[in-house]
VODOTI-89823 format. One record per residue (C-alpha): residue in one letter; y, x, z; residue number from 1. Coordinates in steps of 0.1 Angstrom, whole numbers, plus 5000, padded with zeros to 4 digits. Example, Ala and Ser with C-alpha at 12.3 -4.5 7.8 and 13.67 -1.06 7.14 Angstrom:
! residues 2
<type A c2 4955 c1 5123 c3 5078 seq 1>
<type S c2 4989 c1 5137 c3 5071 seq 2>
//
This chain:
! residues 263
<type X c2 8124 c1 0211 c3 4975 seq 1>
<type X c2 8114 c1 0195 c3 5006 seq 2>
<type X c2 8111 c1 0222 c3 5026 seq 3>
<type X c2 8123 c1 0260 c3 5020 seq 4>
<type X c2 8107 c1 0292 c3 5030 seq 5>
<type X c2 8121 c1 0324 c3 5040 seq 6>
<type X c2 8117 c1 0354 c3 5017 seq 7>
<type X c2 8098 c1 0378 c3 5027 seq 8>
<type X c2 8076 c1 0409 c3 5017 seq 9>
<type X c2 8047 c1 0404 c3 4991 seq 10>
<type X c2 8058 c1 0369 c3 4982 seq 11>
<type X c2 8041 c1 0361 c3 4950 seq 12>
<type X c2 8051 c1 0334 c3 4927 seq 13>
<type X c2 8031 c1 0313 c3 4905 seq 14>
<type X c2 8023 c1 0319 c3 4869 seq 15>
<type X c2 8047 c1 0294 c3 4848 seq 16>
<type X c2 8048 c1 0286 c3 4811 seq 17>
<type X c2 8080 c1 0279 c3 4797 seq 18>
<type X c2 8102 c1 0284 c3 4770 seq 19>
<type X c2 8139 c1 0292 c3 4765 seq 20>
<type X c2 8153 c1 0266 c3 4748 seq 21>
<type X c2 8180 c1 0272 c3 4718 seq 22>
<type X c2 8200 c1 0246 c3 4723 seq 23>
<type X c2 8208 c1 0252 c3 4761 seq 24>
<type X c2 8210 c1 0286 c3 4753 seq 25>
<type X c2 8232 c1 0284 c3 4725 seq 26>
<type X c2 8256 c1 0258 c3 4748 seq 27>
<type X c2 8256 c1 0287 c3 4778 seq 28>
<type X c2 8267 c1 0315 c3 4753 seq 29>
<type X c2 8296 c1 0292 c3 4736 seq 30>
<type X c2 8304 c1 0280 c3 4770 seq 31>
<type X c2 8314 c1 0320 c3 4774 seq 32>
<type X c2 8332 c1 0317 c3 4744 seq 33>
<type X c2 8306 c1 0342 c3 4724 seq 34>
<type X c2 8291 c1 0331 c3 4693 seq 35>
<type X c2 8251 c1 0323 c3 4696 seq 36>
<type X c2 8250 c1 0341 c3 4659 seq 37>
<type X c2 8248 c1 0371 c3 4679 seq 38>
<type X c2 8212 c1 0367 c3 4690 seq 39>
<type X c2 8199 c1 0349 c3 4660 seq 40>
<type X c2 8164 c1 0334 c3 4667 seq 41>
<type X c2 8159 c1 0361 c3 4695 seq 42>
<type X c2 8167 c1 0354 c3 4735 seq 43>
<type X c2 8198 c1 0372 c3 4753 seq 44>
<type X c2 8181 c1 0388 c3 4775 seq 45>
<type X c2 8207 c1 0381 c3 4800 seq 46>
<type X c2 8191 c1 0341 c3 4802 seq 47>
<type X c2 8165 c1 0360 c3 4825 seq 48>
<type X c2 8187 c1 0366 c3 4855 seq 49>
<type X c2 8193 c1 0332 c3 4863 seq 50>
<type X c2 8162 c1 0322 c3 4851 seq 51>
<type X c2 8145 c1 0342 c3 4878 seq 52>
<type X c2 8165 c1 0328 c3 4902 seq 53>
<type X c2 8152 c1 0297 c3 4892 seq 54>
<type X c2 8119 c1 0310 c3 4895 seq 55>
<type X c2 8128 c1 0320 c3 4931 seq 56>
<type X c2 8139 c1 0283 c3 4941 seq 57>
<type X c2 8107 c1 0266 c3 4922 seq 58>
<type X c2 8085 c1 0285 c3 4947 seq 59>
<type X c2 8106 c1 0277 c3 4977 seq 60>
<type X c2 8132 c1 0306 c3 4983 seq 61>
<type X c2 8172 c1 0289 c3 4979 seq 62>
<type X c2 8192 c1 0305 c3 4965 seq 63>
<type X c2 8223 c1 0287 c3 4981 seq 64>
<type X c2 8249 c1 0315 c3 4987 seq 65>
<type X c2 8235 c1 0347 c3 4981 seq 66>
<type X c2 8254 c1 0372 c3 4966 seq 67>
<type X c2 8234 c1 0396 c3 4934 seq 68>
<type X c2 8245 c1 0431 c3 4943 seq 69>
<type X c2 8225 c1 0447 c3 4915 seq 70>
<type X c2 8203 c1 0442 c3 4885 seq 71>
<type X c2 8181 c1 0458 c3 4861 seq 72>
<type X c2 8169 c1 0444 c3 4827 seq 73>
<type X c2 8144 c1 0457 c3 4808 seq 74>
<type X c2 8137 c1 0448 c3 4773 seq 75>
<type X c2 8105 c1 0459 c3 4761 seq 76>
<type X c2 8105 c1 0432 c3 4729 seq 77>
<type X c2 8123 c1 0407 c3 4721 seq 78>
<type X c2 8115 c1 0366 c3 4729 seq 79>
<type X c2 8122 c1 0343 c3 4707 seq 80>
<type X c2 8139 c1 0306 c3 4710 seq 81>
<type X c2 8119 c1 0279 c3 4713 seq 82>
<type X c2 8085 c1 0299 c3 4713 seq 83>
<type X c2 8060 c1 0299 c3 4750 seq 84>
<type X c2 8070 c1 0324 c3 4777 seq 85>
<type X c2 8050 c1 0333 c3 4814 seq 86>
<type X c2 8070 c1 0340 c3 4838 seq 87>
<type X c2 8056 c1 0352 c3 4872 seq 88>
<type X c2 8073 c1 0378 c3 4898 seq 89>
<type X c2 8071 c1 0388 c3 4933 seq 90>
<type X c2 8095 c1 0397 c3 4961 seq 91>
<type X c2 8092 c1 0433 c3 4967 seq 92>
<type X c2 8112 c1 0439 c3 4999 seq 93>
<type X c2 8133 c1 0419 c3 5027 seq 94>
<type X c2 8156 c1 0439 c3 5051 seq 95>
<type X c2 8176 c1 0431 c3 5076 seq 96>
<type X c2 8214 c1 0442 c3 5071 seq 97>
<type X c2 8247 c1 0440 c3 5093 seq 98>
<type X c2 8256 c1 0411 c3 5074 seq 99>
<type X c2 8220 c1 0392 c3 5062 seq 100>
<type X c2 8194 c1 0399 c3 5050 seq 101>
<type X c2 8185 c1 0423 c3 5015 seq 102>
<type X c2 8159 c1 0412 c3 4988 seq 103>
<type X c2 8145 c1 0430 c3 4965 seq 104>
<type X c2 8127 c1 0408 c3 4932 seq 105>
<type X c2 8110 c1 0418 c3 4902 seq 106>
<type X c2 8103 c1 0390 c3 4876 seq 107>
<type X c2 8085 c1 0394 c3 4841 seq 108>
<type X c2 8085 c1 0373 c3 4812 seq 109>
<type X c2 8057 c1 0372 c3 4789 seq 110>
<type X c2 8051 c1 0367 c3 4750 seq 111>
<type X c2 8023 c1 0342 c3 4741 seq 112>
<type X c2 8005 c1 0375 c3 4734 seq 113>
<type X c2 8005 c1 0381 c3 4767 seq 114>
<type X c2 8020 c1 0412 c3 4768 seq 115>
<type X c2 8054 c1 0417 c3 4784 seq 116>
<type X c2 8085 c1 0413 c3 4777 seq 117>
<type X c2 8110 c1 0413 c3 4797 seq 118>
<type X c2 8117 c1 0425 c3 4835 seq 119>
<type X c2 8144 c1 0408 c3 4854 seq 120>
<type X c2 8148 c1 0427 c3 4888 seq 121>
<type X c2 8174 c1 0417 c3 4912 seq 122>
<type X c2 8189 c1 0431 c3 4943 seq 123>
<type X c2 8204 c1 0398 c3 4965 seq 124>
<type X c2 8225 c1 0398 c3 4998 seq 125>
<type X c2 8214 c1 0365 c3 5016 seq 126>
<type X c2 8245 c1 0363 c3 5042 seq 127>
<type X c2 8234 c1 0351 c3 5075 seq 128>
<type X c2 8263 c1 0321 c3 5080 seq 129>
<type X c2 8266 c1 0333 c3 5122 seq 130>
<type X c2 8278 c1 0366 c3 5109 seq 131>
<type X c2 8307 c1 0356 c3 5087 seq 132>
<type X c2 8334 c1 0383 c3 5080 seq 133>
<type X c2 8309 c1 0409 c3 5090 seq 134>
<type X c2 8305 c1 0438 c3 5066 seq 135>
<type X c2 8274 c1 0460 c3 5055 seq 136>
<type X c2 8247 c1 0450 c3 5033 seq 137>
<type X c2 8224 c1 0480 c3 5033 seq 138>
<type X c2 8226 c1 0509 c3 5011 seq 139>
<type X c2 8254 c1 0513 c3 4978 seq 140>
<type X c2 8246 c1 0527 c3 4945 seq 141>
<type X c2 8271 c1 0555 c3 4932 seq 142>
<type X c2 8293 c1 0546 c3 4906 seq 143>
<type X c2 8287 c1 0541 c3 4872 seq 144>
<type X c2 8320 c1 0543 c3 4861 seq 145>
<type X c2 8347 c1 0569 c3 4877 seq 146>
<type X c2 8378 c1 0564 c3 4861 seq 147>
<type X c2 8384 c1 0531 c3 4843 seq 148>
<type X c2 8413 c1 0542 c3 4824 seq 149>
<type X c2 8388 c1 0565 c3 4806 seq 150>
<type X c2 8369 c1 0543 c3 4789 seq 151>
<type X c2 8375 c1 0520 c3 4756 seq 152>
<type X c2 8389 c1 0484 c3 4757 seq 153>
<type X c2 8372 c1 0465 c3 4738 seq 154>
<type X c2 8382 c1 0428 c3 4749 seq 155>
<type X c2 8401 c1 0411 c3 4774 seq 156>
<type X c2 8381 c1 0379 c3 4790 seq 157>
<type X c2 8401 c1 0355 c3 4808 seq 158>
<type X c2 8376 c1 0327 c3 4827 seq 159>
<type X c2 8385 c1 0290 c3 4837 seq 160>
<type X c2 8372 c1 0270 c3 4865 seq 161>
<type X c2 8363 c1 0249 c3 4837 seq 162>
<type X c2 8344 c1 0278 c3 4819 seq 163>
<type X c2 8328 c1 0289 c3 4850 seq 164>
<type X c2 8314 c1 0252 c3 4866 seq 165>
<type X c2 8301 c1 0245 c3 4830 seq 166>
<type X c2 8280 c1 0274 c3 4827 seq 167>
<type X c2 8266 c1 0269 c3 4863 seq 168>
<type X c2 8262 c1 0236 c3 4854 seq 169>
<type X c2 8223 c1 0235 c3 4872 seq 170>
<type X c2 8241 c1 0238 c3 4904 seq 171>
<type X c2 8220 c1 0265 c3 4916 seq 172>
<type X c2 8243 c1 0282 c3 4937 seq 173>
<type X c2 8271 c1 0261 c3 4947 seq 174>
<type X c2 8296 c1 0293 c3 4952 seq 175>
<type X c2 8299 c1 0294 c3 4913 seq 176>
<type X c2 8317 c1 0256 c3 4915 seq 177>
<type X c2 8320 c1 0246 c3 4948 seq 178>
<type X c2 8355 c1 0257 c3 4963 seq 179>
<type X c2 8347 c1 0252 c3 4999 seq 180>
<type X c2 8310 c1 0267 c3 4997 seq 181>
<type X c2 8325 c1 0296 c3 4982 seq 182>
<type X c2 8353 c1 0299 c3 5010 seq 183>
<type X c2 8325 c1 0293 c3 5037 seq 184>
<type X c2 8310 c1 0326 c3 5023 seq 185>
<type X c2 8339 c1 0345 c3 5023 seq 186>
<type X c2 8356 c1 0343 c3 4991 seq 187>
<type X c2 8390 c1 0331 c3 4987 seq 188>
<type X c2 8376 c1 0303 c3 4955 seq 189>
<type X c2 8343 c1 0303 c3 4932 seq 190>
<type X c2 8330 c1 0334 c3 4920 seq 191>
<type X c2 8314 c1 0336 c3 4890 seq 192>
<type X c2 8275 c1 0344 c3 4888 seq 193>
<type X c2 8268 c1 0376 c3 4879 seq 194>
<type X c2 8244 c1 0362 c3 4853 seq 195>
<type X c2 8280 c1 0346 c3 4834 seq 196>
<type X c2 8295 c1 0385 c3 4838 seq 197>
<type X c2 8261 c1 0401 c3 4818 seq 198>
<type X c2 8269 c1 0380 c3 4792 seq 199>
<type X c2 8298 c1 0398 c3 4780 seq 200>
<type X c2 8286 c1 0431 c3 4782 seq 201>
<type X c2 8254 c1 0421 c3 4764 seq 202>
<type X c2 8273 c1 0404 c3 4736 seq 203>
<type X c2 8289 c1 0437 c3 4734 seq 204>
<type X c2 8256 c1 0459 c3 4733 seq 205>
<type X c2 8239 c1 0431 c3 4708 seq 206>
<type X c2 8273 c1 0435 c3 4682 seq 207>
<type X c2 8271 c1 0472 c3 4684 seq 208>
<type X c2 8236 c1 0478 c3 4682 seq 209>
<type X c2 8215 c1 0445 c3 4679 seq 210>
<type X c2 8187 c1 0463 c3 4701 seq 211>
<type X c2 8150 c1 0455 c3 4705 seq 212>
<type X c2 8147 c1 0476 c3 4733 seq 213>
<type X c2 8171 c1 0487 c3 4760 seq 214>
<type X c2 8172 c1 0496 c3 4799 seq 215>
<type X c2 8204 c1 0486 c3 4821 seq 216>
<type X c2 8207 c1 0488 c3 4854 seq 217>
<type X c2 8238 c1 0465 c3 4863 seq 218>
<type X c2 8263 c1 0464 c3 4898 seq 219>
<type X c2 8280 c1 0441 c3 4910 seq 220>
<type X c2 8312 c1 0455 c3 4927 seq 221>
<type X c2 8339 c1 0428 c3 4935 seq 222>
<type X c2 8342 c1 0395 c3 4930 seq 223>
<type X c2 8349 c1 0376 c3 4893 seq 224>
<type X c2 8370 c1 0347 c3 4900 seq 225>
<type X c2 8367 c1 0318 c3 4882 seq 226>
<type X c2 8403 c1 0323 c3 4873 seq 227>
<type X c2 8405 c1 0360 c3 4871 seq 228>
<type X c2 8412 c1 0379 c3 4834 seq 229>
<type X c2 8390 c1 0409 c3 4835 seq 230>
<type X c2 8388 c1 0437 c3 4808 seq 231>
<type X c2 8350 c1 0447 c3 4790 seq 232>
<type X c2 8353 c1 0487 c3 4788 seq 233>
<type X c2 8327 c1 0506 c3 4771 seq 234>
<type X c2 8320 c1 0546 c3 4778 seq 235>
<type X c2 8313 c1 0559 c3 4745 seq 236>
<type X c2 8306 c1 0597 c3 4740 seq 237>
<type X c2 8295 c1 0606 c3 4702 seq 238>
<type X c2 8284 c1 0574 c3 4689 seq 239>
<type X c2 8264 c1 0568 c3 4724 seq 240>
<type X c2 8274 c1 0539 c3 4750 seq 241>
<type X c2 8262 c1 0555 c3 4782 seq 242>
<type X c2 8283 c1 0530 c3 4802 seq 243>
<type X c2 8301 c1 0493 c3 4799 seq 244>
<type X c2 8320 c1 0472 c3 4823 seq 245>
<type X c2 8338 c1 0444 c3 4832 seq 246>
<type X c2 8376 c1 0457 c3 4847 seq 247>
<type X c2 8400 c1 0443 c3 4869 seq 248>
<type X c2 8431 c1 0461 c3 4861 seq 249>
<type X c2 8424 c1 0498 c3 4870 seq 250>
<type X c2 8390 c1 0486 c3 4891 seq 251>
<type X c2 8353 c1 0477 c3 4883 seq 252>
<type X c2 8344 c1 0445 c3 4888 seq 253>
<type X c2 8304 c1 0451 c3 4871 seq 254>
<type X c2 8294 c1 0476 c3 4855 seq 255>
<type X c2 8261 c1 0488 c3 4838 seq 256>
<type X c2 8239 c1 0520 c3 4832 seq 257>
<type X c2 8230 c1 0521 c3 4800 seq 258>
<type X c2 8195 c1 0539 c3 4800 seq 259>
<type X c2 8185 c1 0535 c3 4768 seq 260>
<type X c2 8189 c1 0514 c3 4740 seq 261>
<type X c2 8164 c1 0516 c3 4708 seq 262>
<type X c2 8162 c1 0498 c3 4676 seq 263>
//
């Protein structure tokens, strides 16, 4: 991209066909270290948040170090490998916080029916580089989770700098590889994209109840190393997940809403 544009309010993006390919899926998922058997022929719906991203820089916005603070994910039906997908979405909202700048995207993907899909809506800090080591960025969700030690272990993930560069391996956002870019935005080394965290909760949800509908609404609460070990957690109450997370020790790291899941 020649030239980039700021964000702002009402931003449209074009309509795009596309498709979501098995075999780059299938290499992110084993670069996690989860099986692609999972899925079977159908998409992890967690592919979307980075592909929205993506969808972001094709129309002009960089994505180069901002930070996702929250996501939802909404599964209306399932999309299959391999098979056409629209995409299209819109920035609904740009405001100006102590330390940046807030944005607020929606993104759907599309069946060749037409009818959609998926919904891939993020919440982004975009730091503003003059105000380094500045805190506030707008407005914090609750938590999901109130006391870690509550909840189920189900696994332990521990993540590589190897693991971590290969999965950003499109370089969208040099903070997931680059040590000093990281650094420059305040971390002490790469973070992990919060896209790479989803996976494992998802993998989780998909072995439990291989969904074709669900609701999550994701946070993003500290920063995921690409050398940290973190715990996947799981609030389960009668056979009902209403909660999952990724720990750091005693602390959330993400964690997820579970709204609803459906067969």
């Amino acid at each position: 991209m020649s030239e980039w544009i700021e964000p702002y309010t009402g931003l449209t993006f074009a309509d795009r066909a596309m498709t979501v390919e098995s075999t780059v899926e299938h290499r992110a998922l084993s670069t996690c270290g989860i099986d692609p058997a999972v899925y079977g022929t159908t998409v992890d719906p967690t592919t979307f948040i980075s592909r929205a991203i993506a969808e972001g820089v094709r129309n002009g916005v960089h994505a180069n170090g901002t930070v996702n603070m929250a996501q939802r994910l909404v599964q209306q039906a399932p999309l299959r490998l391999d098979e056409p997908i629209t995409v299209s979405g819109r920035i609904l909202d740009v405001s100006p916080v102590p330390r940046g700048k807030v944005a607020i995207s929606e993104t759907w993907f599309k069946a060749g029916d037409g009818q959609r899909a998926v919904m891939a809506g993020r919440r982004s800090l975009r730091p503003d580089p003059d105000k380094a080591g500045v805190r506030g960025a707008g407005d914090v969700a609750p938590p999901v989770v109130s006391d870690v030690g509550a909840l189920k272990a189900l696994r332990d993930v521990t993540l590589t700098p190897e693991m971590v560069k290969g999965y950003d391996s499109e370089a969208i956002n040099p903070i997931h590889s680059v040590p000093e870019a990281a650094i420059k935005a305040g971390f002490r080394a790469p973070i992990i994209g919060g896209g790479m965290g989803v996976r494992y909760l998802m993998a989780e949800i998909w072995k439990r109840f291989a969904p074709r509908a669900l609701d999550i609404e994701v946070y993003f609460r500290r920063p995921i190393f690409w050398d940290d070990t973190v715990t996947i957690r799981v609030d389960e109450q009668g056979g009902t997940w209403r909660a999952i997370c990724l720990a750091k020790g005693e602390k959330v790291a993400t964690e997820a809403r579970i709204n609803s899941v459906s067969a």
